[in-house]
C-alpha positions in Angstrom: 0.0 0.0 0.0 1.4 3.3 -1.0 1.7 5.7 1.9 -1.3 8.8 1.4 1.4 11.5 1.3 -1.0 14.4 1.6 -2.1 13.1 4.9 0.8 12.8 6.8 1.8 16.0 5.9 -1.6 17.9 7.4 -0.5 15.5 10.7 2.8 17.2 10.6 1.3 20.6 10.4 -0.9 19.7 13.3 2.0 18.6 15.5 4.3 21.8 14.3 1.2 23.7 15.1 0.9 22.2 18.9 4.4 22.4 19.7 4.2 26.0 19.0 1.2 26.7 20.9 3.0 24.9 24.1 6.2 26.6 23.6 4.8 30.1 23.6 6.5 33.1 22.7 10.7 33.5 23.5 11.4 34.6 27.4 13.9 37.0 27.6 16.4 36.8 30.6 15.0 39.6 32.3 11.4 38.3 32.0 12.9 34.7 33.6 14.7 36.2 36.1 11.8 38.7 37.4 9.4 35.7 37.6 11.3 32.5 38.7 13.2 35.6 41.3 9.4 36.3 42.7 9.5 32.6 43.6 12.2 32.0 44.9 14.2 35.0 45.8 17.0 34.1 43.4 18.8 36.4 41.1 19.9 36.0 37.4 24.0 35.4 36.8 23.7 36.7 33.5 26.9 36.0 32.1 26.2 32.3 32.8 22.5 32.0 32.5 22.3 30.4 36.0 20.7 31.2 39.1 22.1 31.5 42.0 19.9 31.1 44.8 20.3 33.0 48.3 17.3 33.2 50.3 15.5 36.3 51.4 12.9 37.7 53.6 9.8 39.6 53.1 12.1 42.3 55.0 14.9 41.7 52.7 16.5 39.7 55.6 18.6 36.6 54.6 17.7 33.3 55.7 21.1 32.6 57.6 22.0 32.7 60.9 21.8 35.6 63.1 24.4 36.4 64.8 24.1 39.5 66.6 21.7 42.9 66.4 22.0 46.4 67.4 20.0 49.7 66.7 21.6 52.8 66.3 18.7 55.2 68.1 18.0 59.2 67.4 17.4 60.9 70.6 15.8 64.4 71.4 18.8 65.3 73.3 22.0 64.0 75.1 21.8 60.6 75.9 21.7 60.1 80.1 20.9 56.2 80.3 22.6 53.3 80.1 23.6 50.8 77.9 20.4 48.3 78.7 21.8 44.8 77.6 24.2 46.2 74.8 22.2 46.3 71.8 22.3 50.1 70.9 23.8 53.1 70.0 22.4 56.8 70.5 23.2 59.7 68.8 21.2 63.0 68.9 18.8 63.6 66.2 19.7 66.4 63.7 23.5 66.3 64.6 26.4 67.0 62.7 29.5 64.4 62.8 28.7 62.5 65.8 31.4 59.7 66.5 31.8 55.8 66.7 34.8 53.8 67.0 34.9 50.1 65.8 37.9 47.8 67.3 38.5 44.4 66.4 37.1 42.1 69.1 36.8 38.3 69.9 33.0 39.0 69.3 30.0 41.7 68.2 29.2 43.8 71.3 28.5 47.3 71.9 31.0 48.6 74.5 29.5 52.1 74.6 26.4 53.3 73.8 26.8 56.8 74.2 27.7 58.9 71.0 25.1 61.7 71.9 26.8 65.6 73.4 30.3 64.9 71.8 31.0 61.3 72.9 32.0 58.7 71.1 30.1 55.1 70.9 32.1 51.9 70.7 31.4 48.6 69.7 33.8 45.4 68.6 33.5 43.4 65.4 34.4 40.3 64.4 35.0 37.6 61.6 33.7 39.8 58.4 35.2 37.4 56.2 32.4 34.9 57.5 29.6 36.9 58.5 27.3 39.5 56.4 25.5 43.1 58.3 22.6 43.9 57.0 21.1 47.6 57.5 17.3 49.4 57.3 16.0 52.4 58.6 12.5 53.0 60.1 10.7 55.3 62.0 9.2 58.6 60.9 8.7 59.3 57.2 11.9 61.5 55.7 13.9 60.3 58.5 17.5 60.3 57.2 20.9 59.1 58.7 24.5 59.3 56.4 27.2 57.3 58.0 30.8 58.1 56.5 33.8 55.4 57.5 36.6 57.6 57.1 39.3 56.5 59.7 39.9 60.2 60.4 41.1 60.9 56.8 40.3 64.0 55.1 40.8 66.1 52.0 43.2 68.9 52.6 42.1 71.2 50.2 38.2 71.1 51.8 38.8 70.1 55.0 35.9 67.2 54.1 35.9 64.1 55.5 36.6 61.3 52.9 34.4 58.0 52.8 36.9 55.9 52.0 35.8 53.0 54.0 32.1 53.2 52.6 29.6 55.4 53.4 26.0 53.9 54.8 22.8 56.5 53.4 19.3 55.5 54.3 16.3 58.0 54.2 13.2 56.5 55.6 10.3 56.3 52.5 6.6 55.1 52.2 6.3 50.9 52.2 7.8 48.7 53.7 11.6 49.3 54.7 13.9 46.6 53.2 17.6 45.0 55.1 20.5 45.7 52.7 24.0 44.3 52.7 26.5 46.4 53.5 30.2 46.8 52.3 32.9 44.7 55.2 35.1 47.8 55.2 32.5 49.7 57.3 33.1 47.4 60.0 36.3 45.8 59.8 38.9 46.8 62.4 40.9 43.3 62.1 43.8 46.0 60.6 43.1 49.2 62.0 40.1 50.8 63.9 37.4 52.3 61.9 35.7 55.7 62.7 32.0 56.6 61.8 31.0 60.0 61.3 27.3 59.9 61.8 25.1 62.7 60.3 21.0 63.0 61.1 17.8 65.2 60.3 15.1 66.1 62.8 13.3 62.9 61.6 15.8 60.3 62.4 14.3 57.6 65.0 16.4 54.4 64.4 18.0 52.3 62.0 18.4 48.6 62.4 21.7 46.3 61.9 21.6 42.8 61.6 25.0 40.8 61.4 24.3 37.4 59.4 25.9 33.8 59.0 25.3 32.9 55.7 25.3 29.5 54.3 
């Protein structure tokens, strides 16, 4: 029997016509990467066309382990308390250059709190080579705090204070406020302490650091 030539080639059609339906129109990197990111907080390598998958938060927070916490806290005035269980630093709200020291330490702790009326805070850092920090600001709307790691350096033709450590710049806006990771340099002192020069507005109430273990 001679094969009916006609009719496998309207089956063919049918077929190329199915397999085009199912495969859809071509998705672009950026369209893959915006919807398989929404499901599993992954990000696109595009020079591979991999994922690589690090866990996140609805706050931006990663999923490893937390290590230690602290809040650096605007106050009305000069700060007159205590430390509480060494888990903050105060500075005044809408202060100019306010001042804290990082040393290297065995461990993350806050060994003053005080950087309010011309004191300067302290706290120890540890292991940046292992562990992440994470920063957000909340608090009142327009709320705004600039943190400069200069280790005392400055330009000698304007007398400014150079960020050459990193700087840290958060201004509080509508939503919900989001953890980001923050350069090492800002807080390693395993060469050399590091000095902050903290700036605020009026608005400042607190910004939140979170030092991570990730996996």
């Amino acid at each position: 029997m001679k094969p009916n030539w006609k009719k496998l080639s309207l089956i063919g059609v049918a077929i190329a016509a199915l397999a085009a339906c199912n495969k859809g129109a071509p998705i672009s990197p950026s369209e893959l990467s915006s919807s398989r990111a929404s499901e599993l907080g992954s990000s696109l390598d595009g020079s591979a066309g991999l994922f690589t998958t690090t866990a996140r938060a609805g706050n931006g927070a990663p999923r490893g382990q937390l290590v230690f916490s602290w809040n650096l806290i605007g106050t009305p005035d000069d700060y007159q308390g205590g430390c509480g269980d060494g888990r903050r630093i105060f500075v005044e709200r809408d202060v100019n250059n306010a001042h804290i020291q990082i040393t290297n330490g065995t461990t993350w702790s806050i060994v003053d709190c005080n950087g309010t009326g011309g004191n300067m805070a302290d706290m120890t850092s540890n292991d940046l080579g292992v562990y992440n920090v994470y920063v957000r600001i909340l608090g009142k709307l327009g709320g705004h705090v600039d943190v400069c790691a200069a280790n005392i350096l400055t330009d000698d033709d304007t007398d400014e204070t150079l960020c050459l450590l990193g700087r840290i710049d958060l201004t509080r806006g509508s939503g919900q406020s989001k953890f980001q990771v923050q350069p090492d340099s800002l807080f390693d002192a395993s060469l050399e302490d590091v000095f902050w020069s903290v700036d605020t507005n009026k608005d400042f109430r607190i910004a939140q650091f979170r030092v991570y273990e990730e996996p």
